[in-house]
C-alpha positions as CSV (number, residue, x, y, z in Angstrom):
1,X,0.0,0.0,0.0
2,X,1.2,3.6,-0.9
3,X,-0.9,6.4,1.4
4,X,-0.7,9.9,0.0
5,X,-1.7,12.4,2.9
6,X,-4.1,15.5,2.1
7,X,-2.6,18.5,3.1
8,X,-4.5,18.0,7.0
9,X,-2.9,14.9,7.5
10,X,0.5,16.3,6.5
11,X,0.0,18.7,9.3
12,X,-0.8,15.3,11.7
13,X,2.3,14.1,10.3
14,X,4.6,17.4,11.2
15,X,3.5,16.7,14.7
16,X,4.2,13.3,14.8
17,X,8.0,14.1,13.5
18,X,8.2,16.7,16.1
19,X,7.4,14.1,18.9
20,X,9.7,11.4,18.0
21,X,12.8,14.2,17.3
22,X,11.7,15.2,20.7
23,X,12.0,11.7,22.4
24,X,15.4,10.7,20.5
25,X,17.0,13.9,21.7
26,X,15.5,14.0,25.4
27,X,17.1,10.2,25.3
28,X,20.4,11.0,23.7
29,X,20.9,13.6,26.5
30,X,19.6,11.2,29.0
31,X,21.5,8.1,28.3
32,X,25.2,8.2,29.9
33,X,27.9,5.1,30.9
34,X,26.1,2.8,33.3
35,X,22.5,3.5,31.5
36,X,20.5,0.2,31.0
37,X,19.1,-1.0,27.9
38,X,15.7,-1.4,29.6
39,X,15.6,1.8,31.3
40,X,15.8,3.4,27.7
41,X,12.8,1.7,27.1
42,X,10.9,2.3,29.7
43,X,11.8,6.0,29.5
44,X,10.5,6.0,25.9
45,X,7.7,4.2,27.2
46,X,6.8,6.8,29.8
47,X,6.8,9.8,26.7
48,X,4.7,7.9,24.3
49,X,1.7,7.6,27.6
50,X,2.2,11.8,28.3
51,X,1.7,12.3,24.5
52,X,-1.3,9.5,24.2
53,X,0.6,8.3,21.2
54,X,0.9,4.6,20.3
55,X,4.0,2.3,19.6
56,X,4.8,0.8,16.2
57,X,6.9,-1.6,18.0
58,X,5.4,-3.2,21.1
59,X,2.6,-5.3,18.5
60,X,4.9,-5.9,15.6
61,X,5.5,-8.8,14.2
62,X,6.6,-9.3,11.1
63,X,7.9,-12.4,9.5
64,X,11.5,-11.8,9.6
65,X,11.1,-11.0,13.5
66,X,10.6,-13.4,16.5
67,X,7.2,-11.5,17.3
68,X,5.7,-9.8,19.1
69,X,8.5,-7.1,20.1
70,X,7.2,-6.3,22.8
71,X,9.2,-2.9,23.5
72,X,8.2,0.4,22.5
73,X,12.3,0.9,20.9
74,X,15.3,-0.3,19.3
75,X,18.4,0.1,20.8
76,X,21.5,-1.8,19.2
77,X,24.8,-1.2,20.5
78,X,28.2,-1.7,18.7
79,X,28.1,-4.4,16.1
80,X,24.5,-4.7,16.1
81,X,22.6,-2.2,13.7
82,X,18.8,-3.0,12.9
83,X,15.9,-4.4,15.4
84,X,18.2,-4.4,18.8
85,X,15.7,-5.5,21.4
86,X,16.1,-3.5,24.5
87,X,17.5,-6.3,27.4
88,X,19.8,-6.2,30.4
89,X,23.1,-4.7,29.3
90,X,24.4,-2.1,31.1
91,X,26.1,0.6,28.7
92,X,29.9,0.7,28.6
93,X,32.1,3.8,27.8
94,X,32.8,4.3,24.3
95,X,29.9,2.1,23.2
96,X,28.4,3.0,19.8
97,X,24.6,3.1,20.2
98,X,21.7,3.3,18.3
99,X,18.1,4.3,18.7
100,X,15.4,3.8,16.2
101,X,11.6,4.9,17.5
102,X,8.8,5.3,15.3
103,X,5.0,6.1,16.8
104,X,1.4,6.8,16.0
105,X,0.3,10.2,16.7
106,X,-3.0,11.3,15.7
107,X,-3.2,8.1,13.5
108,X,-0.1,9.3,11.0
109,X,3.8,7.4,12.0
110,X,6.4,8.8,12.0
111,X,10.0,7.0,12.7
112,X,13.7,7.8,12.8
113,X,16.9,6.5,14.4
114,X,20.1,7.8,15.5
115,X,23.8,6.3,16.6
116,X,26.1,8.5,18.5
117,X,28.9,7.6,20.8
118,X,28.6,7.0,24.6
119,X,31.0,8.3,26.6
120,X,34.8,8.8,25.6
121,X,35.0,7.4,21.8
122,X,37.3,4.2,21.2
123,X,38.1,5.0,17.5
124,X,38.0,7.5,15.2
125,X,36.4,5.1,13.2
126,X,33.5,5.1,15.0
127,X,32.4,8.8,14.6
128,X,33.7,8.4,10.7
129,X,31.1,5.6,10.2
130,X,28.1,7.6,11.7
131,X,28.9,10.7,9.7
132,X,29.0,8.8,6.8
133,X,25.2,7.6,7.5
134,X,24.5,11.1,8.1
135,X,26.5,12.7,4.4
136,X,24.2,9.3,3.1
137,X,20.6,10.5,4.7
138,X,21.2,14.1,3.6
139,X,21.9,12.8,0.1
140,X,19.1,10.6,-0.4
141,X,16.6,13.7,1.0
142,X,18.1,15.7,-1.5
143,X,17.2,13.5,-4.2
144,X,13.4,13.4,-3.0
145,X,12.0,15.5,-4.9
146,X,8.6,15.5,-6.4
147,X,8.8,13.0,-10.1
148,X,12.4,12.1,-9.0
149,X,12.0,8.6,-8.8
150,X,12.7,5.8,-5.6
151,X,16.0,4.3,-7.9
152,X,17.3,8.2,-7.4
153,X,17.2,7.9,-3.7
154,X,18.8,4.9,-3.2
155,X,21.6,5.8,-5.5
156,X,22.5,8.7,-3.9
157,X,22.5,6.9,-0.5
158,X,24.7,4.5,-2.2
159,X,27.2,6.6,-3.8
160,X,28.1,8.4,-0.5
161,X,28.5,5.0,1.5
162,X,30.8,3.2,-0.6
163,X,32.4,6.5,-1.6
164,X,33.0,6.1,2.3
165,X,34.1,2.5,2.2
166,X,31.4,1.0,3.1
167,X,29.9,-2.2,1.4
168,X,26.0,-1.9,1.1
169,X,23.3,-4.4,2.4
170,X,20.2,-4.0,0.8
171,X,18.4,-6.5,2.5
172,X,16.9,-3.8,4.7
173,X,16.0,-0.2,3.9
174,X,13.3,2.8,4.0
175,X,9.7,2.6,3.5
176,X,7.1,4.6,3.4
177,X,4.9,5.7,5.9
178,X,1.1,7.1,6.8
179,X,-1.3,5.1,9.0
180,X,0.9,2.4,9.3
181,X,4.6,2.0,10.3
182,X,5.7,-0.1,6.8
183,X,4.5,0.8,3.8
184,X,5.5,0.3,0.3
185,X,7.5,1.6,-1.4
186,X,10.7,-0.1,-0.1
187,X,13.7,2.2,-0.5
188,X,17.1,-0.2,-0.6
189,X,20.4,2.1,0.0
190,X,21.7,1.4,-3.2
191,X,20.0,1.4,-6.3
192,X,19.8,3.2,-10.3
193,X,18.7,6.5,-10.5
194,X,15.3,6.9,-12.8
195,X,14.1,3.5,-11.7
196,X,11.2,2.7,-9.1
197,X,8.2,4.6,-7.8
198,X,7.7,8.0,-9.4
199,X,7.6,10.4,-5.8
200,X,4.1,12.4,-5.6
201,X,3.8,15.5,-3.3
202,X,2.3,14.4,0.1
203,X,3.6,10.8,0.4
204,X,5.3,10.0,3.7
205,X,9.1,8.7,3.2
206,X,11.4,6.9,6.5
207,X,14.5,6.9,4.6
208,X,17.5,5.2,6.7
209,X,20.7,4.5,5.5
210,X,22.4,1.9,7.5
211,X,26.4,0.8,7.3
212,X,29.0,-1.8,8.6
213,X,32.5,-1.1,9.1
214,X,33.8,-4.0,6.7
215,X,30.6,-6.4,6.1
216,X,27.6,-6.4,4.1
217,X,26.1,-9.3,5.8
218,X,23.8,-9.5,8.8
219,X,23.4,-12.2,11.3
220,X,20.8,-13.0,13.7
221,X,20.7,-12.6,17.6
222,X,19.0,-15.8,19.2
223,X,16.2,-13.4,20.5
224,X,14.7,-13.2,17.2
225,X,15.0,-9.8,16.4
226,X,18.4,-7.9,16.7
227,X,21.0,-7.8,13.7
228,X,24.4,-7.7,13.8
229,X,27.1,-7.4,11.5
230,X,28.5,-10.8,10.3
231,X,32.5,-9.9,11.5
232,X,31.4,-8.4,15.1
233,X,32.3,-4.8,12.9
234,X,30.6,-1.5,14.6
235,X,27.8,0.0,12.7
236,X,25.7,2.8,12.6
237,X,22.1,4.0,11.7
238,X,20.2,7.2,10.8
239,X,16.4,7.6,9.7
240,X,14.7,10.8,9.3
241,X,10.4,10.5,8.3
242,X,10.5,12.9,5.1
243,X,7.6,14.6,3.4
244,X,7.8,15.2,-0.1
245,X,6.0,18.2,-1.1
246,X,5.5,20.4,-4.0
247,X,8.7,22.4,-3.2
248,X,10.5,19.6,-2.3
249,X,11.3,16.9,0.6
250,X,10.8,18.3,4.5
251,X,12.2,17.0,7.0
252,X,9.4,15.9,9.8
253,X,12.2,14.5,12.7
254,X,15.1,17.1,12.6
C-alpha cells in the first residue's frame, strides 16, 4: 500500500515528526555510561503515555522477526545495527549506540533513528562511520523530490556510502509511511537512478541509511530480532520520516 496524505494529515504528520525528534534527543541527552538497555525503554515508554501516542513496536510482528517485540524501541549497541531489542546490558564507555523509535500520533507514524557515541570514543572510526550515515541521509533527501523517482534515492545513498568505504546491504531499507509504520515503497540504500516509484507530493518517506565497518552481511541474535554485523564490525544508523512536497522533501524529525 502507498498512502498519500491530504494537506490536513501532513500537518498530523509534522507533529508526529516533532514528537519522535523530541523523544530521541531527550534520550540522547539522557543516556550516559552505566545506563541500561531497559531503562531506555521504559523512558521511551513513559513519553509515548504523556503524548497518548501509540508504539509501532510493542505489537509488531513481522515475518522476519521473532514476534511480538514487545518494546516500544530499538536500541542496538556496537556491532548490532537493525531491530536491537532492548535487554539487560548495562552501557559501557565508548559504546556506539543506536536508537530507532517510530509512533502513531493522531493516526499518521512517523519513525527515525540515531547512533552516536557514549561516553569517551574508542576510535575515530567510529564517529567516521556515523557521519557517513548522516553525508548518506542528507543525500538521499536531496534526491526526493517530487517525479524524481525511488532508484534516485537509493543511488544517492549509495554513492556516499561506498564512496565512504562501506559495502552496502540491501536487504533492509526505508519505506514509506502514513497510518501504518511499513509501507511500500521499499527504499534499498543502493540502487539506479530513474528506476522505481515516481515520488508524488504528500507521500510520507522513512528513509535510513544503514552501514558496517567492513561487512555487508547480517546475522541474527538468538532473541529473534536484533541484527548484527556478520564480522562483530561497529555499525551505525540514521532515519529521518520525510515529506515530499510540491517544493521539495521536509524533514518531519530534525
Amino acid at each position: 500500500m502507498i498512502e498519500i496524505l491530504t494537506p490536513a494529515r501532513l500537518e498530523l504528520a509534522k507533529k508526529s515528526g516533532a514528537f519522535v525528534a523530541q523523544v530521541l534527543k531527550s534520550l540522547q541527552e539522557r543516556v550516559v555510561v552505566g545506563t541500561n538497555l531497559l531503562e531506555i525503554d521504559a523512558w521511551a515508554a513513559e513519553m509515548i503515555a504523556e503524548a497518548g501516542a501509540i508504539s509501532c513496536y510493542v505489537d509488531y510482528a513481522p515475518a522476519f522477526g521473532r514476534g511480538p517485540f514487545g518494546h516500544v524501541i530499538c536500541t542496538s549497541v556496537n556491532d548490532a545495527v537493525l531491530h536491537g531489542l532492548p535487554h539487560d546490558y548495562t552501557i559501557a564507555d565508548g559504546d556506539l549506540l543506536t536508537l530507532d523509535f517510530a509512533v502513531s500520533l493522531n493516526g499518521v507514524v512517523a519513525d527515525a533513528a540515531i547512533s552516536f557515541i557514549v561516553g569517551t570514543p574508542r576510535d575515530p572510526e567510529d564517529q567516521r562511520l556515523i557521519d557517513a550515515t548522516r553525508a548518506a541521509l542528507a543525500a538521499g533527501i536531496a534526491a526526493a523530490k517530487p517525479g524524481a523517482r525511488v532508484g534516485n534515492i537509493s543511488a544517492a545513498i549509495g554513492k556516499v556510502l561506498k564512496a565512504a568505504g562501506y559495502s552496502v546491504n540491501t536487504d533492509f531499507g526505508g519505506h514509506g509511511v502514513g497510518s501504518t509504520m511499513h509501507q511500500e515503497p521499499h527504499i534499498a540504500n543502493n540502487g539506479k537512478a530513474g528506476q522505481g516509484y515516481k515520488l508524488k507530493a504528500g507521500l510520507l518517506l522513512a528513509i535510513e541509511p544503514w552501514a558496517m565497518v567492513d561487512t555487508a552481511k547480517l546475522v541474527m541474535d538468538p532473541d529473534g530480532w536484533t541484527l548484527r554485523s556478520a564480522t562483530g564490525a561497529r555499525t551505525a544508523h540514521t532515519e529521518h520520516t520525510v515529506a515530499i512536497t510540491k517544493n521539495g522533501p521536509e524533514i518531519l524529525t530534525a
